[in-house]
BAGUZA-827781 format. One record per residue (C-alpha): x, y, z; residue in three letters; residue number from 1. Coordinates in steps of 0.02 Angstrom, whole numbers, plus 50000, padded with zeros to 5 digits. Layout:
<site <X,Y,Z>,ALA,NUM>;
...
This chain:
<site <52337,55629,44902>,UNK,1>;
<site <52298,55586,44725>,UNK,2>;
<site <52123,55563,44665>,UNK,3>;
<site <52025,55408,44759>,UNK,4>;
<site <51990,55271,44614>,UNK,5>;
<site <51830,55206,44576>,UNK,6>;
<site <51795,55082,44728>,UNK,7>;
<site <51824,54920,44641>,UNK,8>;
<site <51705,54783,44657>,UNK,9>;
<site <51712,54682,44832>,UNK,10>;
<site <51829,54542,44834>,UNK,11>;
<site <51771,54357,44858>,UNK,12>;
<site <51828,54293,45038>,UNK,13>;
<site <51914,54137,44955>,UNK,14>;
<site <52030,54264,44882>,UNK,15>;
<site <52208,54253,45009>,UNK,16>;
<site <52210,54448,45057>,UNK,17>;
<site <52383,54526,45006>,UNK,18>;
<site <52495,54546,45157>,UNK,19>;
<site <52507,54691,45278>,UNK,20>;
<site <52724,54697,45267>,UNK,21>;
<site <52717,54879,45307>,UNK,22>;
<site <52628,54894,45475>,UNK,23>;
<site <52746,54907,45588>,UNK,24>;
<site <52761,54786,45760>,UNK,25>;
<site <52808,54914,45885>,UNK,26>;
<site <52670,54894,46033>,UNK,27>;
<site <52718,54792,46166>,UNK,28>;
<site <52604,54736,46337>,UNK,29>;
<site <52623,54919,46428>,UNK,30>;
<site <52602,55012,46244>,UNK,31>;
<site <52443,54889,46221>,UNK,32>;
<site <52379,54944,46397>,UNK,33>;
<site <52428,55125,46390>,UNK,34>;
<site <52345,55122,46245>,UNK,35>;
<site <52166,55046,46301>,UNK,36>;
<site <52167,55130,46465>,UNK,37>;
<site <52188,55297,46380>,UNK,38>;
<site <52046,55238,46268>,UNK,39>;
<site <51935,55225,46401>,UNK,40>;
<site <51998,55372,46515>,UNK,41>;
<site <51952,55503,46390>,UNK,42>;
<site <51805,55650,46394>,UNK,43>;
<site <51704,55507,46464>,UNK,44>;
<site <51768,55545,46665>,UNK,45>;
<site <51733,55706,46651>,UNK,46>;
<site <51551,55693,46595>,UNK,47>;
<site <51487,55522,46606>,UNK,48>;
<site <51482,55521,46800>,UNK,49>;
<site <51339,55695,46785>,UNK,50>;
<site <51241,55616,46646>,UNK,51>;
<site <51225,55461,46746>,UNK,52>;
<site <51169,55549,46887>,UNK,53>;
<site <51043,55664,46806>,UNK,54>;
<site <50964,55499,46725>,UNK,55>;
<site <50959,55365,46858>,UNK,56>;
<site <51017,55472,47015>,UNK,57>;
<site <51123,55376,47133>,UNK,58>;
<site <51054,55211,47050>,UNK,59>;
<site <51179,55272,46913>,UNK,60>;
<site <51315,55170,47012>,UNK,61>;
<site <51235,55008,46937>,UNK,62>;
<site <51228,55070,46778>,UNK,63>;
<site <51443,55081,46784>,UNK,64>;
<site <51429,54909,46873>,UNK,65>;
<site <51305,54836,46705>,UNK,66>;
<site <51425,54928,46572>,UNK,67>;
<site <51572,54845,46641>,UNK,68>;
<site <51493,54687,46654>,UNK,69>;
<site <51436,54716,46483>,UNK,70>;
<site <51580,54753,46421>,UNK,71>;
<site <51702,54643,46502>,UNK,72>;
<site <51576,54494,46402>,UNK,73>;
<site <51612,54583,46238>,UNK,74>;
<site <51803,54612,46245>,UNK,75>;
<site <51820,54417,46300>,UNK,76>;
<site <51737,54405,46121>,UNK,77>;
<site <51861,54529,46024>,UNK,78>;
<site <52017,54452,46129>,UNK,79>;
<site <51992,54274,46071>,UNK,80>;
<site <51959,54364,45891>,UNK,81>;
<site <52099,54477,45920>,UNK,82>;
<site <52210,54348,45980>,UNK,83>;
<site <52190,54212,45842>,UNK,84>;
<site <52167,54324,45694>,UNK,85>;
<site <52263,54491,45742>,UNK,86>;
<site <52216,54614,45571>,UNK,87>;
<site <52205,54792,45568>,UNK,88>;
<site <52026,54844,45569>,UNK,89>;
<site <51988,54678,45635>,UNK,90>;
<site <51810,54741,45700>,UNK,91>;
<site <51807,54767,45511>,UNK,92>;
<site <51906,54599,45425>,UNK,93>;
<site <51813,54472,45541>,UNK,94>;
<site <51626,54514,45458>,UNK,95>;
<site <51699,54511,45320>,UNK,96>;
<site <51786,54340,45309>,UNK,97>;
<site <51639,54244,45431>,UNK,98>;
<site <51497,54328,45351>,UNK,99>;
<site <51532,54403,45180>,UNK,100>;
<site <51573,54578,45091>,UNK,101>;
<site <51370,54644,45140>,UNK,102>;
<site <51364,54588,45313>,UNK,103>;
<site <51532,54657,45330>,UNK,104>;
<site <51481,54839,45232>,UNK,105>;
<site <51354,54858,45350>,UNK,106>;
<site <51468,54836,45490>,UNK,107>;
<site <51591,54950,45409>,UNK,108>;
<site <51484,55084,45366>,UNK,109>;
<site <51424,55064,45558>,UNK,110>;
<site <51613,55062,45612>,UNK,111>;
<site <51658,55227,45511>,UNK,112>;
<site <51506,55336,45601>,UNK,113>;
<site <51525,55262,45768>,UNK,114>;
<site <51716,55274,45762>,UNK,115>;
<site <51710,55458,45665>,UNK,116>;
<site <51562,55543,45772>,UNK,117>;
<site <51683,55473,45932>,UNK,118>;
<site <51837,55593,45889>,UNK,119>;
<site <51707,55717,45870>,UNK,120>;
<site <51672,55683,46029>,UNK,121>;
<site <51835,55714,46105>,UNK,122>;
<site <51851,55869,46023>,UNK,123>;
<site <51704,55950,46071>,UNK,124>;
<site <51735,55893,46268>,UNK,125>;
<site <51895,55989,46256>,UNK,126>;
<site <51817,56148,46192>,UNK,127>;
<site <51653,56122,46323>,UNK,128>;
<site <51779,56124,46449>,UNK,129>;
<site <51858,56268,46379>,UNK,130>;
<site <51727,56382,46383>,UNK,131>;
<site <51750,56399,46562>,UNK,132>;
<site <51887,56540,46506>,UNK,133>;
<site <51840,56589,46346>,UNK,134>;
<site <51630,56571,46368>,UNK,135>;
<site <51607,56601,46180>,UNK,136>;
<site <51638,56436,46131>,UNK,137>;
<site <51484,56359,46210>,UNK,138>;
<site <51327,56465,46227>,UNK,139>;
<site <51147,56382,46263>,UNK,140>;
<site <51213,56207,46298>,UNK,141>;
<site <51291,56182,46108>,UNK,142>;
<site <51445,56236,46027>,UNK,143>;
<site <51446,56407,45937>,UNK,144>;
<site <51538,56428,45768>,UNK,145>;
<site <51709,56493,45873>,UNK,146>;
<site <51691,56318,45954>,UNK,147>;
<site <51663,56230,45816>,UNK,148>;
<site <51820,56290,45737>,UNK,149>;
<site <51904,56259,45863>,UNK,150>;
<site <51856,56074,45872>,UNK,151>;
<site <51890,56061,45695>,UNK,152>;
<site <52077,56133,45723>,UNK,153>;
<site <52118,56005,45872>,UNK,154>;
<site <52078,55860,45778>,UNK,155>;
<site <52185,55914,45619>,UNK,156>;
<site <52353,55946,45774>,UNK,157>;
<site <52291,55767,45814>,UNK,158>;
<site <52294,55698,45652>,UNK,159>;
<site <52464,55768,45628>,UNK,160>;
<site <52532,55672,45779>,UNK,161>;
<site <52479,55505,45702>,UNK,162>;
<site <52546,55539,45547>,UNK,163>;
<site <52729,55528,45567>,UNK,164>;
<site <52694,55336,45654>,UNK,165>;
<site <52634,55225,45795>,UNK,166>;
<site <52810,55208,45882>,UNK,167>;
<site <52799,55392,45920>,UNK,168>;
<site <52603,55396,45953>,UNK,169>;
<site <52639,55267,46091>,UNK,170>;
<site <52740,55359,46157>,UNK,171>;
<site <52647,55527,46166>,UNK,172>;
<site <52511,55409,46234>,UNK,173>;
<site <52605,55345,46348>,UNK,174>;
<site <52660,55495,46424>,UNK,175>;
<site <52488,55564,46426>,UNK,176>;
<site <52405,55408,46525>,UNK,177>;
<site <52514,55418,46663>,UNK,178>;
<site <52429,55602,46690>,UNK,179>;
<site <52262,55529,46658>,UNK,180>;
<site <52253,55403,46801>,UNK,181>;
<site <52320,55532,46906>,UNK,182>;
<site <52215,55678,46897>,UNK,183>;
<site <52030,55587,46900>,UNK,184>;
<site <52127,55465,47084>,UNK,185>;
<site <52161,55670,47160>,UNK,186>;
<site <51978,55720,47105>,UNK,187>;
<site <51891,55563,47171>,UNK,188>;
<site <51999,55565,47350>,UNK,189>;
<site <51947,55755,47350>,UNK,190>;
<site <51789,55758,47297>,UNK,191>;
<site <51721,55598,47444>,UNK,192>;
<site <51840,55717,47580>,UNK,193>;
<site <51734,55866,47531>,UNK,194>;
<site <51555,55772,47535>,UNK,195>;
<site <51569,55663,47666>,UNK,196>;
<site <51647,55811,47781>,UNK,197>;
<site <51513,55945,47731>,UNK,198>;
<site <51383,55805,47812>,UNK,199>;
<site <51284,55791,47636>,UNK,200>;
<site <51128,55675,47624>,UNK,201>;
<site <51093,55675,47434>,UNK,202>;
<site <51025,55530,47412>,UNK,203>;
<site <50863,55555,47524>,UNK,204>;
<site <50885,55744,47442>,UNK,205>;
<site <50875,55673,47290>,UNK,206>;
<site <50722,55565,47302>,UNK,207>;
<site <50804,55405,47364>,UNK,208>;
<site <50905,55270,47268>,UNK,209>;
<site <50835,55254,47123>,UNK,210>;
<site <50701,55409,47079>,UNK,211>;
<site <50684,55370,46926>,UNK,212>;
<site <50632,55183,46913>,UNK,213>;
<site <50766,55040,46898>,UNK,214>;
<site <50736,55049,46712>,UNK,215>;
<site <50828,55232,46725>,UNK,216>;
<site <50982,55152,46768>,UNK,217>;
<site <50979,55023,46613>,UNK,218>;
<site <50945,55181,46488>,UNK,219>;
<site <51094,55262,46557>,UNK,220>;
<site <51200,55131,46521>,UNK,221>;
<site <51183,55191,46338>,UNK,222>;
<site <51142,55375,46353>,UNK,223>;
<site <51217,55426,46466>,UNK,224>;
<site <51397,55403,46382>,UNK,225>;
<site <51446,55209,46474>,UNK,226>;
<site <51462,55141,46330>,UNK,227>;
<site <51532,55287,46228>,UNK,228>;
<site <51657,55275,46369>,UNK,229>;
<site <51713,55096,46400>,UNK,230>;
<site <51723,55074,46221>,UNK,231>;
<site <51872,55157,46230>,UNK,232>;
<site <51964,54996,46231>,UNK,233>;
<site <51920,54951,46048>,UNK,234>;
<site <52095,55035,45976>,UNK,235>;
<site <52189,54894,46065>,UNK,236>;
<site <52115,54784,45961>,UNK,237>;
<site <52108,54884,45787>,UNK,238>;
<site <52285,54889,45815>,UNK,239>;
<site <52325,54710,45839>,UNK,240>;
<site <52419,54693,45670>,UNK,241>;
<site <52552,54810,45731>,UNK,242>;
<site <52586,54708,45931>,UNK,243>;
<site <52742,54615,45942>,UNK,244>;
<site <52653,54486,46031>,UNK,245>;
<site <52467,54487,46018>,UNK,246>;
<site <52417,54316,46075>,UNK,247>;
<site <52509,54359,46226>,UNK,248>;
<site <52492,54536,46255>,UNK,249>;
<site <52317,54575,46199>,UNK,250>;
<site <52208,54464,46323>,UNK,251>;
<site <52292,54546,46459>,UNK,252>;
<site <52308,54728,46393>,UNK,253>;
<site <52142,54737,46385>,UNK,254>;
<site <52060,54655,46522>,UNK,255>;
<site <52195,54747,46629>,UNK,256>;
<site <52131,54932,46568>,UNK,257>;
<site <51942,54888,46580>,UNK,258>;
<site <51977,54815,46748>,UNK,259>;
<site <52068,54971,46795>,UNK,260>;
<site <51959,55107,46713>,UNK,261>;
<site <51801,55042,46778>,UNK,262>;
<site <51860,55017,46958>,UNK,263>;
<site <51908,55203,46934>,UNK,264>;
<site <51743,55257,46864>,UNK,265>;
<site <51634,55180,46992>,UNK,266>;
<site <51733,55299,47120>,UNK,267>;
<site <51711,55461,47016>,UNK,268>;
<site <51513,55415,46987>,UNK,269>;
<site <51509,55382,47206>,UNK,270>;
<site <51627,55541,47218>,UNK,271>;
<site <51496,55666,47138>,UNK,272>;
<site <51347,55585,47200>,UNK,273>;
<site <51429,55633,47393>,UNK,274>;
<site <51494,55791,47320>,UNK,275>;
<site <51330,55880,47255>,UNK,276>;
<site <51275,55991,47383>,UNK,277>;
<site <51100,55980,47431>,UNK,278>;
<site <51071,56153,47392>,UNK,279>;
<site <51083,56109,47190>,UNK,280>;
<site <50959,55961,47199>,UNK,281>;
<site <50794,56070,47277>,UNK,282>;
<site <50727,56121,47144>,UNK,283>;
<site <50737,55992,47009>,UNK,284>;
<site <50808,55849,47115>,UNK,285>;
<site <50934,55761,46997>,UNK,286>;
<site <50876,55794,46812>,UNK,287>;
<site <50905,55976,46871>,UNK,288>;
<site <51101,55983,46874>,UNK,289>;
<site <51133,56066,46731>,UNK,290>;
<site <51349,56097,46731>,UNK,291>;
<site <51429,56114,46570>,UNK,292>;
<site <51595,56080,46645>,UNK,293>;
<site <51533,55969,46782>,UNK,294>;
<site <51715,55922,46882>,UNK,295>;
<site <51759,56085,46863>,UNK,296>;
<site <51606,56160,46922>,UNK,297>;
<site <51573,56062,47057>,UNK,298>;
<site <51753,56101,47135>,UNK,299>;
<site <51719,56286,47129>,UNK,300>;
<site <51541,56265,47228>,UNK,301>;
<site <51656,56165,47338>,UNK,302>;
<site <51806,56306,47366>,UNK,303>;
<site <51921,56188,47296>,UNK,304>;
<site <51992,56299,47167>,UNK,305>;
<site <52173,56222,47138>,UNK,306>;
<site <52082,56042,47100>,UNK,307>;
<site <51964,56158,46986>,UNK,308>;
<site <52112,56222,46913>,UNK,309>;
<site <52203,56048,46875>,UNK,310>;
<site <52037,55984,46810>,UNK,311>;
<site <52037,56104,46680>,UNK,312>;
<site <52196,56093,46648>,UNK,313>;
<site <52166,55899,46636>,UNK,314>;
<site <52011,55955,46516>,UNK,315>;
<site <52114,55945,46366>,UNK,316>;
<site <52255,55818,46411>,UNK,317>;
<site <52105,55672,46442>,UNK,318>;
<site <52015,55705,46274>,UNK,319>;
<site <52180,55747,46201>,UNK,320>;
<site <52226,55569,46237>,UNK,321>;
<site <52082,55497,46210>,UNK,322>;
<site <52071,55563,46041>,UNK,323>;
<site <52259,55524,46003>,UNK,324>;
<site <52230,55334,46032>,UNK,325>;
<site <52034,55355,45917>,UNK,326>;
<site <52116,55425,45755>,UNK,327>;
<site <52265,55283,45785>,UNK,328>;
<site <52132,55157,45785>,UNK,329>;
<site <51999,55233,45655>,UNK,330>;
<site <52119,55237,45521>,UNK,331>;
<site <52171,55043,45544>,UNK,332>;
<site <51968,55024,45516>,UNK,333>;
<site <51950,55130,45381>,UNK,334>;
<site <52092,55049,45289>,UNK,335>;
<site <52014,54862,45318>,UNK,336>;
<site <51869,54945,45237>,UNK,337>;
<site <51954,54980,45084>,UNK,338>;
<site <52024,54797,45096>,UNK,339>;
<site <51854,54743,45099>,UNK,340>;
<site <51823,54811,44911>,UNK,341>;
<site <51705,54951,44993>,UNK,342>;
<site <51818,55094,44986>,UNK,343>;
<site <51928,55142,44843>,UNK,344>;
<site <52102,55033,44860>,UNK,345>;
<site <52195,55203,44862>,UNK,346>;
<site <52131,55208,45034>,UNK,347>;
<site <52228,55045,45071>,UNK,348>;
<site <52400,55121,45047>,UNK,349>;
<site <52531,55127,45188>,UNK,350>;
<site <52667,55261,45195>,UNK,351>;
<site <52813,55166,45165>,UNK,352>;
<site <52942,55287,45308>,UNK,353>;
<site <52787,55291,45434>,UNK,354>;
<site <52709,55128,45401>,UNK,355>;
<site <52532,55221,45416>,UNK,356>;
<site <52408,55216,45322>,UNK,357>;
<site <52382,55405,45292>,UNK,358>;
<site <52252,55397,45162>,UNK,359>;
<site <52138,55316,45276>,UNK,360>;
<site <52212,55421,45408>,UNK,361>;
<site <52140,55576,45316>,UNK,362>;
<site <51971,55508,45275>,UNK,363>;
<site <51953,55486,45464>,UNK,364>;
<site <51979,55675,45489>,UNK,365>;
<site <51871,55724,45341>,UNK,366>;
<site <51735,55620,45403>,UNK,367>;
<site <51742,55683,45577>,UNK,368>;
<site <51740,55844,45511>,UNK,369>;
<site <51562,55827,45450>,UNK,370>;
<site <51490,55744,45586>,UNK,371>;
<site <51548,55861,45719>,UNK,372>;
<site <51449,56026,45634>,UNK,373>;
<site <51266,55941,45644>,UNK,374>;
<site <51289,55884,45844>,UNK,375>;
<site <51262,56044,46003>,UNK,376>;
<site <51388,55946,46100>,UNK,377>;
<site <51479,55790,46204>,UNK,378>;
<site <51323,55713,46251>,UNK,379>;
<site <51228,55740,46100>,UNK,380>;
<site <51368,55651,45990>,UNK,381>;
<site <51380,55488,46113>,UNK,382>;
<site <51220,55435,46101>,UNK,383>;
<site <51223,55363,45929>,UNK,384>;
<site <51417,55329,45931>,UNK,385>;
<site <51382,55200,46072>,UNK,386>;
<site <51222,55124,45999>,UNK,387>;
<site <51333,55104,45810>,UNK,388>;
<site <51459,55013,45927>,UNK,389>;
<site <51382,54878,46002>,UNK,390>;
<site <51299,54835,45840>,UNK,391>;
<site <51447,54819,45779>,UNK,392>;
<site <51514,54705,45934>,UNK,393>;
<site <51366,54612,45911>,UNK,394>;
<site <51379,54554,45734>,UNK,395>;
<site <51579,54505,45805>,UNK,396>;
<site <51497,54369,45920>,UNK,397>;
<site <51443,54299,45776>,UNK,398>;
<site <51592,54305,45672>,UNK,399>;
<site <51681,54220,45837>,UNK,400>;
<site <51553,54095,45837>,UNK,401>;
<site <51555,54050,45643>,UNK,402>;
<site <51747,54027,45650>,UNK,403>;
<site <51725,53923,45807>,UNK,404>;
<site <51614,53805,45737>,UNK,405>;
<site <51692,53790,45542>,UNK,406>;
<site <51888,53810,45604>,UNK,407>;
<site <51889,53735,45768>,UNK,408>;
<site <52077,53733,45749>,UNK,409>;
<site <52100,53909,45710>,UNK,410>;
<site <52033,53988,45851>,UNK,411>;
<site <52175,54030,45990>,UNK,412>;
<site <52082,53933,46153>,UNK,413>;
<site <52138,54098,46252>,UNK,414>;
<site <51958,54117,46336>,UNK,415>;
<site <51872,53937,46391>,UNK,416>;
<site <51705,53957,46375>,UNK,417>;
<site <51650,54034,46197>,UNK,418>;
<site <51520,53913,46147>,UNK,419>;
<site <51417,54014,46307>,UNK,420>;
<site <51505,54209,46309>,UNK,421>;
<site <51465,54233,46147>,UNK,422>;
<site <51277,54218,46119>,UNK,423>;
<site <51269,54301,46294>,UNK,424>;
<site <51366,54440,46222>,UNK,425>;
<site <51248,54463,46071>,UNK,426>;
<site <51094,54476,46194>,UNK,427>;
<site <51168,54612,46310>,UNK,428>;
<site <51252,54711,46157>,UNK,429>;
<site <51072,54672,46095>,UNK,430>;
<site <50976,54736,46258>,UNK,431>;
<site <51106,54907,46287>,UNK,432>;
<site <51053,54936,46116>,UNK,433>;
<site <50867,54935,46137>,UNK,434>;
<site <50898,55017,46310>,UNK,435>;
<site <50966,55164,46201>,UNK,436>;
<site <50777,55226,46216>,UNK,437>;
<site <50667,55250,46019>,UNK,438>;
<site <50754,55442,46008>,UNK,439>;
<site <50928,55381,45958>,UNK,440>;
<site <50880,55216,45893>,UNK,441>;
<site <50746,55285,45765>,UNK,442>;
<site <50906,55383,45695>,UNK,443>;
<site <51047,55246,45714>,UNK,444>;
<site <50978,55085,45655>,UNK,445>;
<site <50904,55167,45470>,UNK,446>;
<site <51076,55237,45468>,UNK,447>;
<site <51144,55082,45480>,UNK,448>;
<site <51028,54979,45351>,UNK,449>;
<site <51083,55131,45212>,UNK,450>;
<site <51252,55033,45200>,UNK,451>;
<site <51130,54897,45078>,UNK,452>;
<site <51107,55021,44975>,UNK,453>;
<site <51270,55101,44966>,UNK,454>;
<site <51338,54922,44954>,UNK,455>;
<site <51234,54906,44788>,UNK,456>;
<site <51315,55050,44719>,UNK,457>;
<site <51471,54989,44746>,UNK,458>;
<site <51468,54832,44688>,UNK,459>;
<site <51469,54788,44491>,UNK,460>;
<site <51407,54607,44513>,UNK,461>;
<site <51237,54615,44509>,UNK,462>;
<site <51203,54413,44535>,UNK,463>;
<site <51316,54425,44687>,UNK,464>;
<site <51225,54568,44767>,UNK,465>;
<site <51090,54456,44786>,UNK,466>;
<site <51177,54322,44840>,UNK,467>;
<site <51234,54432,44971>,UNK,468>;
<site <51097,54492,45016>,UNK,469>;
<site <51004,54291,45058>,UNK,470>;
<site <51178,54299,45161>,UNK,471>;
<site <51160,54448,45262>,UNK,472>;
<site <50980,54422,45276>,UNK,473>;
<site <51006,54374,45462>,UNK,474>;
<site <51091,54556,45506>,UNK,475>;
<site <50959,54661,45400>,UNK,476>;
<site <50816,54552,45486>,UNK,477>;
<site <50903,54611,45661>,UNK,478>;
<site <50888,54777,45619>,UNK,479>;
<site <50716,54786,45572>,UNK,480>;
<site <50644,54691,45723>,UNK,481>;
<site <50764,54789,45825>,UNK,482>;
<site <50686,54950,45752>,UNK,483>;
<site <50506,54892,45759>,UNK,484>;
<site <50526,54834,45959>,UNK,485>;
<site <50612,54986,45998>,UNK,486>;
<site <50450,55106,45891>,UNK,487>;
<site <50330,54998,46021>,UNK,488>;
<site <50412,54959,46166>,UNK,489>;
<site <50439,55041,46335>,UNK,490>;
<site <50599,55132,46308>,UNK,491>;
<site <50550,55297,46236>,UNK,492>;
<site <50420,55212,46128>,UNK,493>;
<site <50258,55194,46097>,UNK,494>;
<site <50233,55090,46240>,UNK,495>;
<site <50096,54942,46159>,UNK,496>;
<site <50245,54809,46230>,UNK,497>;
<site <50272,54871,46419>,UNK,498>;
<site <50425,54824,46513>,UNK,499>;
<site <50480,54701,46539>,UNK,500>;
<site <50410,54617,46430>,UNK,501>;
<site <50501,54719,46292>,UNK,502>;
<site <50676,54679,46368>,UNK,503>;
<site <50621,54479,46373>,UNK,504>;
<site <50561,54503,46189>,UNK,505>;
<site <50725,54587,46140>,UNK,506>;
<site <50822,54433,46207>,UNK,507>;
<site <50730,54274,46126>,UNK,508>;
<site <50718,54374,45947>,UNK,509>;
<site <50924,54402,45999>,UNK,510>;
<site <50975,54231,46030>,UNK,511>;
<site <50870,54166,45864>,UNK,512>;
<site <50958,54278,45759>,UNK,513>;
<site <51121,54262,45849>,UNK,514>;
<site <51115,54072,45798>,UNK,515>;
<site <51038,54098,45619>,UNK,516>;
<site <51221,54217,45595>,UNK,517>;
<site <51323,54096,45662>,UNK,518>;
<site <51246,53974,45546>,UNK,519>;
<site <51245,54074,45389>,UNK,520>;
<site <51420,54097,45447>,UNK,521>;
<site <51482,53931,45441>,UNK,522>;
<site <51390,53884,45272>,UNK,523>;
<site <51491,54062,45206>,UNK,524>;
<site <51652,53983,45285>,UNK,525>;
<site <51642,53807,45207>,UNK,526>;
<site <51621,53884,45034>,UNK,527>;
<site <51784,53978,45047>,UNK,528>;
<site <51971,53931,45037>,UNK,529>;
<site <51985,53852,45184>,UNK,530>;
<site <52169,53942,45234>,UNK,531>;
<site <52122,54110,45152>,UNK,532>;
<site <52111,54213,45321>,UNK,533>;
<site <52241,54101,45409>,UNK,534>;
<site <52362,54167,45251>,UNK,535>;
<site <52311,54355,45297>,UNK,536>;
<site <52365,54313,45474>,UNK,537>;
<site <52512,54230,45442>,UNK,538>;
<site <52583,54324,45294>,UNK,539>;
């Protein structure tokens, strides 16, 4: 790859955005939903339904039933974006042309850690999993150096796979999902057999329903990998610009593989709560289970050793996938970045055999590269990836809003109902964030206010930084309250604003700054080009 150019100074959104000729249409409805539904069925299953369990106990099952819910509110948002304005990198674009290049830099910058720290996710599940034969890679619950590299070497065989294009991605993918609904169906049917025959009675073991408090059960939602996990959808839409028909296909690709995923989470969470024996719970009821391969595990206490030895077989075909379909749908981001003016332009260029954009495609794998030394493991990495990800679905609520109120004509109509789902998808994004507990968030959200400052050094138009910032003020404002509610509250914090009045705070200062975004947006709108996305979309 030659040199990366100076990053060149943001352009102005009434500029028409050059075409996208070269990105390929090859993803059809099943592609779309392989594609999502892989997303989703990932290293999530075979953690998320212990972590759950050690933080809310059997309560945990509502936190699967609030993260769908959740999340079913903000992919109605990203459809009807998705739908009407299909880009690569939408999650990216749409800041960017509601909002401006800042609001849209902070996104970005948001986009590249959640989306980077993700795949480093994946990788690390696969080699967790692996240490169950080769115990070096994972000593005193965090990866050793062995592990590391090997992380490091399956996301560089991934990257490879995406680089030669998405026709032959999808259909690796493809292949792959078809597996990954299978295996985690055999464990759940297996798993309720085993506990409901061995006459188990965790729940009173445990400490009853909820042991921890009904507030447990929101903070798992976020920690304990939910959201990391239904999240997986996003690469559906980041690759919008490359469906034959998204206005058709998207809506129901993805509402089809949250629909499905989450059904078939809530009966892996219900399958290990019956499947713990009682035994494991006695001494430190459920914050005590403690397995670093937990299906696996848990099969072997159970003498079930050929379903512990297709679940870790299944260890690296789910993350496998899962990270297939993540680098597919980083890369898109990464390269709206650089059409944002935020990234060099070099990173904007699409292999002209492949239609990929392999520039972008390798700062993806760079990127997760450094963020996967610094994190002990799977859980440790998901933590901030799923906080970084709703901020980022939050700021698209407003972008959907601003378009709805300046364009009225532009937006697609697929969902009825906007002018309500998406405020009440900024407050929940906004609640599952401050649910994250002060820990993460005292990390994420000064993470994500360093994109001003990086946006600053970027930009060569002094004047029109601080233009920018009056119009991001609304986003950097969210942050701060966000981070000074969060330093007081209940969840992990200092505890001066006790629950719940915290979580009814966290709403009202929500929906004011949801509508003061959606405002800013419109006056951003109606001084640009009127046509200048529509040309992007159309072109």
């Amino acid at each position: 790859m030659n040199s990366p150019a100076p990053a060149a100074p943001p352009p102005s959104t009434s500029e028409a955005p050059a075409p996208e000729p070269r990105l390929r249409k090859d993803l059809g409805f099943w592609s779309l939903t392989a594609i999502g539904f892989s997303g989703i069925m990932g290293s999530g299953w075979l953690f998320g339904a212990q972590y759950a369990a050690q933080a809310a106990g059997p309560a945990s099952v509502l936190s699967w039933l609030v993260g769908g819910g959740a999340f079913t509110l903000i992919a109605l948002v990203l459809i009807e974006l998705g739908a009407s304005r299909p880009v690569a990198g939408g999650i990216v674009r749409w800041p960017f042309l509601s909002n401006g290049p800042l609001t849209a830099a902070i996104v970005g910058w948001s986009v590249l850690l959640a989306t980077s720290s993700a795949t480093a996710a994946e990788a690390s599940a696969i080699t967790q999993y692996a240490s169950h034969y080769l115990p070096w890679l994972y000593e005193d619950d965090a990866l050793t150096a062995p592990g590391v590299l090997l992380s490091a070497a399956l996301l560089a065989l991934v990257m490879v796979l995406n680089w030669f294009g998405v026709r032959l991605f999808a259909r690796i993918n493809f292949a792959l999902t078809a597996i990954k609904f299978s295996v985690p169906v055999i464990t759940l049917v297996a798993l309720l057999i085993s506990g409901f025959s061995d006459g188990n009675d965790t729940v009173n073991a445990g400490g009853g329903f909820a042991p921890y408090g009904w507030s447990a059960a929101l903070s798992a939602v976020a920690t304990a990998g939910i959201v990391y996990t239904i999240n997986g959808f996003a690469p559906t839409i980041d690759l919008a610009a490359e469906a034959k028909d998204p206005r058709r296909d998207i809506p129901r690709a993805v509402l089809t593989a949250i629909g499905l995923a989450v059904l078939l989470y809530l009966g892996l969470q219900l399958a290990f709560l019956f499947a713990v024996p009682e035994s494991t719970l006695a001494a430190g009821g459920w914050h005590g289970i403690d397995f670093s391969s937990p299906f696996g595990e848990l099969a072997l206490l159970l003498n079930l050793g050929w379903l512990a030895a297709l679940l870790y077989a299944d260890a690296v075909v789910s993350p496998g996938g899962a990270l297939l379909v993540g680098i597919a749908g980083n890369s898109r981001v990464t390269y709206a970045m650089a059409r944002n003016g935020v990234l060099p332009q070099s990173v904007t260029r699409v292999h002209s055999g492949s239609g990929v954009p392999r520039a972008a495609l390798l700062v993806n794998f760079l990127l997760a590269l450094v963020l996967l030394a610094p994190f002990d493991g799977w859980q440790d990495i998901i933590g901030v990836a799923g906080s970084l990800f709703l901020l980022n679905y939050s700021v698209a609520a407003v972008s959907a809003a601003a378009f709805r109120r300046a364009r009225p004509d532009a937006v697609s109509g697929w969902v009825p109902g906007m002018r309500w789902i998406t405020p009440l998808s900024f407050v929940v994004s906004a609640e599952i964030i401050y649910w994250s507990e002060w820990e993460k968030l005292s990390v994420v959200l000064p993470l994500a206010v360093l994109a001003v400052p990086l946006f600053a050094l970027v930009t060569k138009q002094r004047g029109a930084y601080l233009g920018q910032l009056r119009q991001s003020a609304w986003l950097i404002t969210y942050l701060v309250v966000l981070f000074a509610i969060s330093a007081l509250g209940g969840f992990g914090g200092a505890g001066l604003i006790p629950a719940p009045v915290d979580t009814a705070l966290v709403a009202v200062v929500a929906l004011l700054i949801f509508f003061w975004g959606a405002r800013s947006g419109v006056r951003h709108l109606a001084n640009s080009e009127a046509d200048s996305d529509e040309r992007e979309i159309t072109d």
